[in-house]
NUSE-389816 format. One record per atom (N, C-alpha, C): residue number from 1; atom name; x, y, z; residue in one letter. Coordinates in Angstrom, 1 decimal, always signed. Layout:
{NUM; CA; {X; Y; Z}; A}
...
# end
This chain:
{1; N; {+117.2; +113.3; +112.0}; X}
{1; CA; {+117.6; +114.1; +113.2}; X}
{1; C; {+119.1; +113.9; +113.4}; X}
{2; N; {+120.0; +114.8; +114.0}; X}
{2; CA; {+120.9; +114.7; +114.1}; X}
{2; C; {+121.4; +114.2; +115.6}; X}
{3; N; {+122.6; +113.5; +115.2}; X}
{3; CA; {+123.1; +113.2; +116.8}; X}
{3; C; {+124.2; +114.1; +117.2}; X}
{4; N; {+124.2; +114.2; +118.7}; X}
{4; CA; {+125.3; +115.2; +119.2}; X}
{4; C; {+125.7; +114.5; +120.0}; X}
{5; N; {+127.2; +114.7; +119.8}; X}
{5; CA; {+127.8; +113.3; +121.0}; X}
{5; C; {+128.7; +114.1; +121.5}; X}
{6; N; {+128.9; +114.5; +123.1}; X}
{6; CA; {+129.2; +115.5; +124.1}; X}
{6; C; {+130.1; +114.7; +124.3}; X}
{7; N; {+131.7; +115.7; +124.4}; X}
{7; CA; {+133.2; +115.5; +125.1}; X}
{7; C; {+133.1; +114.7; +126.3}; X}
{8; N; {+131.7; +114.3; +127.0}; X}
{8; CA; {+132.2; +113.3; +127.9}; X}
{8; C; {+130.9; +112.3; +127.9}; X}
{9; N; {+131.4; +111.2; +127.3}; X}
{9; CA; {+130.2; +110.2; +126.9}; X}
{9; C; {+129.7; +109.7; +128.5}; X}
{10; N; {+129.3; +110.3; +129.1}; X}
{10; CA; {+128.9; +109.6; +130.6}; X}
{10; C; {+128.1; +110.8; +130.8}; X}
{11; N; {+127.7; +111.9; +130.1}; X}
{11; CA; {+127.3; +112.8; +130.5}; X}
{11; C; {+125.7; +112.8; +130.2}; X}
{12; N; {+125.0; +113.0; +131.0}; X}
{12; CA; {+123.2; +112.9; +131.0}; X}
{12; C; {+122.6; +113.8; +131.6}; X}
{13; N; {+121.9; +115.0; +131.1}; X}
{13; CA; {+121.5; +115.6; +131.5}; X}
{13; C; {+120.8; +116.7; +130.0}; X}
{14; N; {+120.2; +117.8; +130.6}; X}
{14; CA; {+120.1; +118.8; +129.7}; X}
{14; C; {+120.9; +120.1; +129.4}; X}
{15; N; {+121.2; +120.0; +128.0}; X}
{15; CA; {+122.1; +121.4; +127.9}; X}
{15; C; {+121.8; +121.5; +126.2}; X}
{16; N; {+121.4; +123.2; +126.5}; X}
{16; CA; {+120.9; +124.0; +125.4}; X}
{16; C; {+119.6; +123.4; +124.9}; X}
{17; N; {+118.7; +123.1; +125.7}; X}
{17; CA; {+117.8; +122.5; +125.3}; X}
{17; C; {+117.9; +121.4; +124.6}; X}
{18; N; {+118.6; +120.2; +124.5}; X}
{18; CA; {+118.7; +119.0; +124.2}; X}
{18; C; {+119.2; +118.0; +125.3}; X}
{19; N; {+118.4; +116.9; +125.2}; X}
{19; CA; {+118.5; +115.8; +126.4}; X}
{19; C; {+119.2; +115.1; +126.4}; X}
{20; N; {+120.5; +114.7; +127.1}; X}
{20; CA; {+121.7; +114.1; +126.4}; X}
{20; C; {+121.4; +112.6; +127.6}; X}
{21; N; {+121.6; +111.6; +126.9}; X}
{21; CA; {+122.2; +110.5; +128.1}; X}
{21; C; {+123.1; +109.5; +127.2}; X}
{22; N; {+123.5; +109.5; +128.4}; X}
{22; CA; {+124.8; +108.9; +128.0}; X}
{22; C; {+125.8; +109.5; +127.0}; X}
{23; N; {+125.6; +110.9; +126.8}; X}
{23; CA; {+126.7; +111.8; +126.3}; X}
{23; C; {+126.0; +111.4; +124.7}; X}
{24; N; {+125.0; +111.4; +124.5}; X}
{24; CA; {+124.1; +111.2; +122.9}; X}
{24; C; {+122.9; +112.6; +123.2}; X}
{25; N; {+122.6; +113.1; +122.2}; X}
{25; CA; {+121.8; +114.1; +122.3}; X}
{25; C; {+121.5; +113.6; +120.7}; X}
{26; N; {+119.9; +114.6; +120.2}; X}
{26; CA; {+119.3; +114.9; +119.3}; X}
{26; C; {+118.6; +116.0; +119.1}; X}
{27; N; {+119.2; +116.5; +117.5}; X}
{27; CA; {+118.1; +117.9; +117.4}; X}
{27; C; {+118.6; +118.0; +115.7}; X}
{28; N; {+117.1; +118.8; +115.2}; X}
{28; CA; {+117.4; +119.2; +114.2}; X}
{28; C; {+117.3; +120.9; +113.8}; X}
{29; N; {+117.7; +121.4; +115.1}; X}
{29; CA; {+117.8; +122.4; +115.2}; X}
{29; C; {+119.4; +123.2; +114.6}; X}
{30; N; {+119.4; +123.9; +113.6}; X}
{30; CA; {+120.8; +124.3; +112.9}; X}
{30; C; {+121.7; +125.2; +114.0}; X}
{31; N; {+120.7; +126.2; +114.7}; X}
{31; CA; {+121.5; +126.8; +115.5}; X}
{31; C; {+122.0; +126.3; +116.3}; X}
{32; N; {+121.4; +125.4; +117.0}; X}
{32; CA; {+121.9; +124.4; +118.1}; X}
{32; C; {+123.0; +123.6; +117.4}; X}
{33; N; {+123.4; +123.0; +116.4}; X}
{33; CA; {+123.5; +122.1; +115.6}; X}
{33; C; {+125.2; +122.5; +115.5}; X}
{34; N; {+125.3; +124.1; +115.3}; X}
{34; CA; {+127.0; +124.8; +115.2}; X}
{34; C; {+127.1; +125.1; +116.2}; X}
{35; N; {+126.0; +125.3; +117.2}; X}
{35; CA; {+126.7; +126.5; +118.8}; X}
{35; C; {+127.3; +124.6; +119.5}; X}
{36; N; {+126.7; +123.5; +119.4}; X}
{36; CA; {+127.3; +122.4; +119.4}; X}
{36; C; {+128.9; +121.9; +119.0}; X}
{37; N; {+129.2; +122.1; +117.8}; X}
{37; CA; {+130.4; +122.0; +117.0}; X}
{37; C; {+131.2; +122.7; +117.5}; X}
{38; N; {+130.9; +123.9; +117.8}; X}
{38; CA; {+132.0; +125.0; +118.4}; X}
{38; C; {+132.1; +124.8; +119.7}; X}
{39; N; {+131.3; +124.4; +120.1}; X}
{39; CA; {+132.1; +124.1; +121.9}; X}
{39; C; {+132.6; +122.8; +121.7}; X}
{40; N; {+132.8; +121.8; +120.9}; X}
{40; CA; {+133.3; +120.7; +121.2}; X}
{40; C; {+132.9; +119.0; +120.8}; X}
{41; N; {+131.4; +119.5; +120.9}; X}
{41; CA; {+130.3; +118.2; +120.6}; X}
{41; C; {+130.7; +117.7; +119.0}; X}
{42; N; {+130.7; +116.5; +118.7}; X}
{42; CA; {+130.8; +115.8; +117.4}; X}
{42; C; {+129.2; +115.9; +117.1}; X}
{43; N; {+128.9; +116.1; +115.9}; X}
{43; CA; {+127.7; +116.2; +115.2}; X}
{43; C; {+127.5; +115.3; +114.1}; X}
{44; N; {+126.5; +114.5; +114.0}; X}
{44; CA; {+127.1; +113.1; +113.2}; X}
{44; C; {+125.6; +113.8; +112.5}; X}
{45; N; {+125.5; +114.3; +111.3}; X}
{45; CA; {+124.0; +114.6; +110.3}; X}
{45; C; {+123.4; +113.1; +109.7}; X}
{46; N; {+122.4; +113.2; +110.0}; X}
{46; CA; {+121.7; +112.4; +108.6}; X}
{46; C; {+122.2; +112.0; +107.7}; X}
{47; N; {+122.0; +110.6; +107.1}; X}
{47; CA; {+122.6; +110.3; +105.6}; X}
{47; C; {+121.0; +111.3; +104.9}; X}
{48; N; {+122.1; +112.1; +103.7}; X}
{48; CA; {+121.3; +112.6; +102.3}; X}
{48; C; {+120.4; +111.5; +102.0}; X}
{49; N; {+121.3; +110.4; +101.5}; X}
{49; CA; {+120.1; +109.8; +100.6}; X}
{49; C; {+119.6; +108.6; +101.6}; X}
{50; N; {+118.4; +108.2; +101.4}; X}
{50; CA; {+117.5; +107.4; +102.1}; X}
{50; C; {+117.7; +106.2; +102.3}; X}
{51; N; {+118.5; +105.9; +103.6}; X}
{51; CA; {+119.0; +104.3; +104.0}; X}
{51; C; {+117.5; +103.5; +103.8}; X}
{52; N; {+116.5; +103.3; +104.2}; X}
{52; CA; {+115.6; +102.8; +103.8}; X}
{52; C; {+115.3; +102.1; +102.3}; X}
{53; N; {+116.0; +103.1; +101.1}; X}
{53; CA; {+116.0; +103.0; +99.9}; X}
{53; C; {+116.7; +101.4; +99.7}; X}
{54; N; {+117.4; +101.3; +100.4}; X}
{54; CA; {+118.3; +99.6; +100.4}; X}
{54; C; {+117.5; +98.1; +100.9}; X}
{55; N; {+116.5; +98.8; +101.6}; X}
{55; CA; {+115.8; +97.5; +102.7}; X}
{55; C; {+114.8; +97.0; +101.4}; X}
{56; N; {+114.3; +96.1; +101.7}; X}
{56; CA; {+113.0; +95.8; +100.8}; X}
{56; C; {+112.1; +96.4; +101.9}; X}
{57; N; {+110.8; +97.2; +101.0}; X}
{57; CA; {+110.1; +97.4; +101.6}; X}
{57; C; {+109.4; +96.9; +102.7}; X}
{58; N; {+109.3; +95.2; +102.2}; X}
{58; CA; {+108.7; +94.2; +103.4}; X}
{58; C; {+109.4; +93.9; +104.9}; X}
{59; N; {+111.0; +94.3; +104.5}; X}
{59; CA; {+111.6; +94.5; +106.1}; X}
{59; C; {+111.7; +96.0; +106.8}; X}
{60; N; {+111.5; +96.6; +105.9}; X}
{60; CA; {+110.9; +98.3; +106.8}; X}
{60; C; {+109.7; +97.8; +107.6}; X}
{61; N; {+110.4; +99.0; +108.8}; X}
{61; CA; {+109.6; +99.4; +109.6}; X}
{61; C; {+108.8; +100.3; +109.6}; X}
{62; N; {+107.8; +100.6; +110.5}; X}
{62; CA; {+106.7; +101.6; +109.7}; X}
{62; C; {+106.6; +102.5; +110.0}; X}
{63; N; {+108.2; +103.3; +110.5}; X}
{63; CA; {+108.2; +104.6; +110.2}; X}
{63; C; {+108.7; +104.9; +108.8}; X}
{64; N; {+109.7; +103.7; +108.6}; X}
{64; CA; {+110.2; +103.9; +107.2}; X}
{64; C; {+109.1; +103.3; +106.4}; X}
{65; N; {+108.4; +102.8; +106.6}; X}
{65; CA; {+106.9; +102.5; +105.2}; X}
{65; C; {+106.5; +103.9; +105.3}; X}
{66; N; {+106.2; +104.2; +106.1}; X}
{66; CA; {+105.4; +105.8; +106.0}; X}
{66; C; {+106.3; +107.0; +105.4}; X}
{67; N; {+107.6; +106.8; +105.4}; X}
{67; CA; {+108.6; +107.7; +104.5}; X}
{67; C; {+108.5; +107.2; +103.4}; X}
{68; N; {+108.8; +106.3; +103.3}; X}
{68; CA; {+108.7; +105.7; +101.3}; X}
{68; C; {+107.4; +106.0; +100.6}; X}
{69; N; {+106.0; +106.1; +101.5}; X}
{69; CA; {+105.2; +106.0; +100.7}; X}
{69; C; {+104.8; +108.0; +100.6}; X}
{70; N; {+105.3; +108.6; +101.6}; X}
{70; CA; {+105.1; +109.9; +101.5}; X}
{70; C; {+106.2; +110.6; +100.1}; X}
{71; N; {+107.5; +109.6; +99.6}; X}
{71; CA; {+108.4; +110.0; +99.1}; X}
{71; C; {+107.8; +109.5; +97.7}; X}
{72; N; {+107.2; +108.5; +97.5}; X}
{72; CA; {+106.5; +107.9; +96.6}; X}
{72; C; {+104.7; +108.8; +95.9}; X}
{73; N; {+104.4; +109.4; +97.5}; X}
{73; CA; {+103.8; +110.2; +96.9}; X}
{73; C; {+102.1; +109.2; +97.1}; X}
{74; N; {+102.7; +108.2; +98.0}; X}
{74; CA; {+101.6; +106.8; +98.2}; X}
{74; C; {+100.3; +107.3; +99.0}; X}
{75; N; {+99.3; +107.4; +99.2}; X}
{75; CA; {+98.2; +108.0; +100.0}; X}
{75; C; {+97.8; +107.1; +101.3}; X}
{76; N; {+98.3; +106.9; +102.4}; X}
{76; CA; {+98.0; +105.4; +103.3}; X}
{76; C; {+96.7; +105.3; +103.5}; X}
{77; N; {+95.6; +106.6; +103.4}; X}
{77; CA; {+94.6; +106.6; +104.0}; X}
{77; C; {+94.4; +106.3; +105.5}; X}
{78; N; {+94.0; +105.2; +106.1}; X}
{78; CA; {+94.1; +105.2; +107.4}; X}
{78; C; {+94.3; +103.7; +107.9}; X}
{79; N; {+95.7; +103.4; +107.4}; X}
{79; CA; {+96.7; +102.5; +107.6}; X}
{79; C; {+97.3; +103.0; +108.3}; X}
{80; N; {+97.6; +101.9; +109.3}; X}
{80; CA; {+98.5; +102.1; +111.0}; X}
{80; C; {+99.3; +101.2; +111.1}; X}
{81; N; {+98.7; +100.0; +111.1}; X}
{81; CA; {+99.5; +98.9; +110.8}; X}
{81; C; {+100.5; +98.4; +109.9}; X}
{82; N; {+101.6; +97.8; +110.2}; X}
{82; CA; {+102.7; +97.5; +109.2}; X}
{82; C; {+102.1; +96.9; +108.1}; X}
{83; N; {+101.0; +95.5; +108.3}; X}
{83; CA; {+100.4; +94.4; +107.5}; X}
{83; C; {+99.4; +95.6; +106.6}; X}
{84; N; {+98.7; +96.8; +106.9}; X}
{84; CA; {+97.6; +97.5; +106.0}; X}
{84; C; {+98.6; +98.7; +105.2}; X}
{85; N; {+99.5; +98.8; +105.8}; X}
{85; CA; {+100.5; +99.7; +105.3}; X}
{85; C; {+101.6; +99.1; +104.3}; X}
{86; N; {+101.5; +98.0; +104.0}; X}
{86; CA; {+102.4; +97.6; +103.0}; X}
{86; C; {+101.6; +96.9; +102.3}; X}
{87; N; {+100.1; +96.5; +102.4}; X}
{87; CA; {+99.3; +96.3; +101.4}; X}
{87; C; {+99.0; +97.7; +100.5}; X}
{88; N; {+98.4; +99.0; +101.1}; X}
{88; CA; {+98.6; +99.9; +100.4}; X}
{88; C; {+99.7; +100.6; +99.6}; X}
{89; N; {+100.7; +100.2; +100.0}; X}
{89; CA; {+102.0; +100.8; +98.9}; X}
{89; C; {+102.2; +99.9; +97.9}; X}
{90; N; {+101.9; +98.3; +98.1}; X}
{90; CA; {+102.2; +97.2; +97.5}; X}
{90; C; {+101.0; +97.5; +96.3}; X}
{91; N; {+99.9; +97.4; +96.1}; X}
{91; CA; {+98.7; +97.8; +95.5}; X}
{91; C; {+99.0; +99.3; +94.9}; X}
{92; N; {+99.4; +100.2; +95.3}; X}
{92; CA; {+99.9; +101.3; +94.2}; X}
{92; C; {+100.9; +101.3; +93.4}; X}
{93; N; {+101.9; +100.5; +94.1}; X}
{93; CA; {+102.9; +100.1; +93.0}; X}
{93; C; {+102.4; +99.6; +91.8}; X}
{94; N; {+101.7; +98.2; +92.2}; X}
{94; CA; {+101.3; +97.4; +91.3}; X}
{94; C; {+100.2; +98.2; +90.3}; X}
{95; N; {+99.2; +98.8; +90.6}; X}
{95; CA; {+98.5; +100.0; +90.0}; X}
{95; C; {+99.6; +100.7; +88.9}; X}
{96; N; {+101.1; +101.3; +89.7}; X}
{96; CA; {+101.4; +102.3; +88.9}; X}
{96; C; {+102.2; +101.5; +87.5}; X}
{97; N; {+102.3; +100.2; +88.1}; X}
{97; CA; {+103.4; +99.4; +87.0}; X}
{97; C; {+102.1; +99.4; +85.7}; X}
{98; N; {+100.8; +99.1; +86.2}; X}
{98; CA; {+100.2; +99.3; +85.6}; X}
{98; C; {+100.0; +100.1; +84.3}; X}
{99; N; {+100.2; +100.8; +84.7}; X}
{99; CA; {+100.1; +102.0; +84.1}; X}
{99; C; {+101.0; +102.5; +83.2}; X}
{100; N; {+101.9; +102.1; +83.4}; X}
{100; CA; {+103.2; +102.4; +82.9}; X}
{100; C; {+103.0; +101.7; +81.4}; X}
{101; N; {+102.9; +100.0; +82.1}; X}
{101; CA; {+102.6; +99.1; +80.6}; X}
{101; C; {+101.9; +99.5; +80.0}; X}
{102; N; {+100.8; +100.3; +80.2}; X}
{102; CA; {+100.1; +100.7; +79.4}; X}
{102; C; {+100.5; +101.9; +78.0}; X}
{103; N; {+101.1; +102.7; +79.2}; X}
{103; CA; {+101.6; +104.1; +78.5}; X}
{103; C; {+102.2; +103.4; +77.0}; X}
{104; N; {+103.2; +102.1; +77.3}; X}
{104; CA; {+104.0; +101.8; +76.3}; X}
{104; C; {+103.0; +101.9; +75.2}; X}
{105; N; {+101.9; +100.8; +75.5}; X}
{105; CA; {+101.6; +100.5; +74.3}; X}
{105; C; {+100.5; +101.0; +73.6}; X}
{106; N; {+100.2; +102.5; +74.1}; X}
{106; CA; {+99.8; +103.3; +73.6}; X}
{106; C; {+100.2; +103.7; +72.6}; X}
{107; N; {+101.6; +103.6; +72.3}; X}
{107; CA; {+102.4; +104.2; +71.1}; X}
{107; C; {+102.2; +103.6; +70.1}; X}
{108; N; {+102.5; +104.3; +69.0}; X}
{108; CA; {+101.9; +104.0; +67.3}; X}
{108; C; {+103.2; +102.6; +67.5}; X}
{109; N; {+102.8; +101.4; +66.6}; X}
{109; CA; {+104.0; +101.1; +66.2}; X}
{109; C; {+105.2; +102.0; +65.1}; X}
{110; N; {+106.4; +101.2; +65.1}; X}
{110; CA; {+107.0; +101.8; +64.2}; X}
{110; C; {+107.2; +101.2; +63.1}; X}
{111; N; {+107.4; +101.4; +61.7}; X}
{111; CA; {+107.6; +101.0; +60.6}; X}
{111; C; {+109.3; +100.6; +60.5}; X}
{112; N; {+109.3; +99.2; +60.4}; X}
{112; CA; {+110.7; +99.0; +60.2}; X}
{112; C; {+111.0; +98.0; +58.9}; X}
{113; N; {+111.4; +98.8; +58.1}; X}
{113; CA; {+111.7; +98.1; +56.5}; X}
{113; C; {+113.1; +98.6; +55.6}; X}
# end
């Protein structure tokens, strides 16, 4: 989500449908997002690539466990918990590394002479 930081950081209230306090607002709304820029507001976007990507998984938080494993493609089933939520990503990893080794040595050797 993006931040919108209003020409007067003391300012709290509502405008344009986003709730500012302390002159910070949030939206991921596009329209909102330029009719902001053009009157004045600093608009600070998302980083592209995924700050989480840096943390070890075991110090994410479990919003960010729940992005990594939706990014990964991970199934939580009905993990809520940080502790059941990084057992399940930790166990598919290990599953997929699995898997991987395998693929290798599926392959024919090669003839080297």
């Amino acid at each position: 989500m993006a931040r919108v930081i209003a020409p007067n950081n003391q300012y709290t209230g509502l405008s344009a449908s986003v709730m500012f306090i302390n002159g910070v607002g949030e939206t991921d709304d596009p329209h909102l997002l330029s009719w902001f820029e053009a009157k004045g507001y600093t608009v600070e976007h998302p980083e592209t690539d995924n700050p989480s990507s840096d943390v070890p998984i075991d110090k994410m938080t479990v919003p960010q466990l729940k992005e990594y494993a939706a990014e990964k493609k991970i199934d939580l089933g009905e993990a809520t918990k940080k502790e059941d939520i990084l057992k399940v990503i930790q166990d598919a990893q290990q599953l997929n590394d699995g898997k991987e080794q395998q693929k290798g040595s599926d392959e024919p050797p090669t003839d080297k002479e």
